[in-house]
Steps between C-alpha positions, in 0.01 A plus 500: 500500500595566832553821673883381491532398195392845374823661666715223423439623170723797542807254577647540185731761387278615208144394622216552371407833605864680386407332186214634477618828619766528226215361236359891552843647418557568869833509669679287789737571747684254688651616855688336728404668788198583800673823566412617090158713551230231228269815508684708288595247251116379490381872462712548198268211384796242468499153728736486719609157623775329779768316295510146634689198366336189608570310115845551531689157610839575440749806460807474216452862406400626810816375657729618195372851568479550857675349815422168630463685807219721434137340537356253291169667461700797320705206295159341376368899427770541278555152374117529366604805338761412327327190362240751380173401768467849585445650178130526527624788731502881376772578776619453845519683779743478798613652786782549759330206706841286523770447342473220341115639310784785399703287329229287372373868370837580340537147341164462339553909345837392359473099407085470471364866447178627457363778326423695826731482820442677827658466865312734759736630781334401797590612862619283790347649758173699602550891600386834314850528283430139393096551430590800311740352297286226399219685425773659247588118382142462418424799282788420355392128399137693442684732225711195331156304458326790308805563279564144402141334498345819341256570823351707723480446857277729646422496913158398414635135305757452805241544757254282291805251490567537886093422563540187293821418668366541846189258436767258455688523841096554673444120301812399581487552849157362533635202340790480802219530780420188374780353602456559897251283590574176669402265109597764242267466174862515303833394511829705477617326184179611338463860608849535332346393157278765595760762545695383180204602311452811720889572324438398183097648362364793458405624842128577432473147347653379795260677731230351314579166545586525832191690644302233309676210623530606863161385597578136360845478697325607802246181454776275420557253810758562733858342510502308809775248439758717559770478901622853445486844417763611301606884382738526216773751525734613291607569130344532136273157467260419209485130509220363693665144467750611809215604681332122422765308610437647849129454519499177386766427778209667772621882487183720429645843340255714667655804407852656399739832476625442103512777216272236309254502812389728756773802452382491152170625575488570906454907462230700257619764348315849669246704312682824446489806300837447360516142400844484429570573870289258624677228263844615608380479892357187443736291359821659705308403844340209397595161723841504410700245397898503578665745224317750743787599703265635817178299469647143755366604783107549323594167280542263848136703631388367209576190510419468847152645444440225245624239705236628716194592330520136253548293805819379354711215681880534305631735292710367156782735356589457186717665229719513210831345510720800494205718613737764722205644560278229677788349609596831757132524559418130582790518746340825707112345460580124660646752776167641575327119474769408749400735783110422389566129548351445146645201301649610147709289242775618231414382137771614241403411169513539137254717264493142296293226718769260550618328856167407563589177746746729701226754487286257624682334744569858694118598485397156655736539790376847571131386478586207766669802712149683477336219570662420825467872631 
């Protein structure tokens, strides 16, 4: 088996490992969110994992429940719960990320529930009011897992959790260095299998198989048949197939600014004496994405420091349709590539893979744009 194969293994919604998790009477958690803190979920010894979708090809209950106007990744969330594909799950937990995950929240409590339910409050900007307050959010979430799940969560399992969680981003990131020299030993569409099982398996299991596989991947020859360098921008995306149809069209995705991608795992968590602090610091200043009401200006430095350090030659924004988010965002970020002269293009699409010859067509006429810079 190859080292892929091994994390494509985790594409399913109940892979092997969450069955094999729940075989020992052990609990899961589904979230819907980067901005939920794993560690505390993982030190109350139940498995937290990212709610994706990808199975779902069409939406009748979804759209009979919520707007044909919110996003279709949160109509495929709750169509899959209402036909039942999420019942492997223990409970969800949401937050105030947008509102359309609100809704999606409120519809799957009332017309799909679970036994547990939780929404976090999180912040919208970085200050000490804000920090405070979610440090409060998170004892609070800390206090409704040891009531419900019958635990303790002492600082000693949320600092073991934050070690194991911070081995991760270390791999993780040595995994993305990869990815800046001139024949990467791996492809974009492939280190997104990687991430979905970096979402979706225990962590230390994860860690595992990464460490152990990282010496292989570096061996592995380099892509050379690629024209262009290519960072992906942009909204929720857990299908690797979008990311295929622009490397097989000569796009290399070097590297990327997505919540399933670098902003997932960009910034450890510090070593501190109060662990809950550091959690709460951590994931409030983390690379941002736009719910953050203050963070654009350190978003475009990001970006622009990626475009730098991966050698990349175009920048691809996608999102959502209906993403209000992205959309606002997109429309202050292709400002910035403007006055850098950097090439970008505009993909709206669907959380379903569908449109794939306009898709195409689009991404081959920005490749020949590359091309002739």
């Amino acid at each position: 088996m190859s080292f892929l194969e091994q994390f494509i293994q985790a594409k399913p919604l109940l892979n092997p490992w969450i069955k094999n998790w729940k075989s020992e009477d052990k609990k899961v958690l589904g979230y819907f969110c980067s901005y939920i803190p794993e560690e505390i979920i993982y030190a109350a010894d139940i498995l937290p994992i990212r709610i994706r979708a990808r199975t779902c090809t069409d939406t009748p209950l979804g759209d009979a429940y919520m707007s044909s106007t919110t996003c279709s990744y949160t109509r495929c969330c709750l169509e899959l719960a209402n036909r039942k594909q999420l019942d492997f799950l223990d409970g969800i937990v949401s937050c105030n990320c947008c509102d359309q995950i609100r809704r999606l929240y409120d519809n799957i409590r009332y017309k799909a529930p679970f036994k547990h339910h939780y929404i976090m409050g999180i912040p919208g900007n970085v200050s000490t009011t804000t920090l405070d307050w979610f440090k409060h959010e998170i004892n609070k979430f800390k206090a409704y897992l040891e009531k419900n799940f019958n635990v303790s969560i002492t600082n000693e399992k949320i600092s073991k959790a934050i070690s194991i969680y911070n081995k991760s981003r270390e791999l993780l990131s040595k995994l993305y260095e990869l990815r800046k020299d001139k024949y990467p030993p791996i492809s974009g569409s492939d280190i997104l299998e990687i991430l979905t099982a970096a979402i979706s398996i225990p962590k230390s299991e994860f860690n595992a198989l990464l460490e152990k596989q990282l010496p292989e991947i570096k061996r592995k020859k380099g892509v050379n048949n690629y024209k262009s360098r290519i960072m992906m921008v942009g909204s929720l995306l857990d299908d690797p197939e979008y990311l295929t149809i622009i490397e097989d069209l000569g796009g290399l995705v070097v590297t990327d600014s997505l919540c399933i991608g670098s902003r997932y795992f960009w910034d450890k968590v510090e070593a501190s004496s109060n662990p809950l602090d550091a959690l709460a610091l951590r994931y409030l200043s983390k690379v941002s994405c736009p719910r953050m009401t203050d963070g654009y200006l350190q978003r475009a430095e990001f970006m622009m420091n990626m475009i730098k350090e991966f050698n990349v030659n175009g920048v691809i924004f996608q999102r959502l349709k209906f993403c209000a988010l992205w959309s606002a965002e997109i429309f202050l970020l292709r400002n910035k590539l403007k006055e850098e002269n950097i090439p970008f293009l505009d993909l709206e699409r669907e959380y379903i893979l569908s449109g794939t010859g306009a898709i195409k067509t689009r991404v081959q006429t920005f490749m020949e744009i590359l091309e002739a810079r």
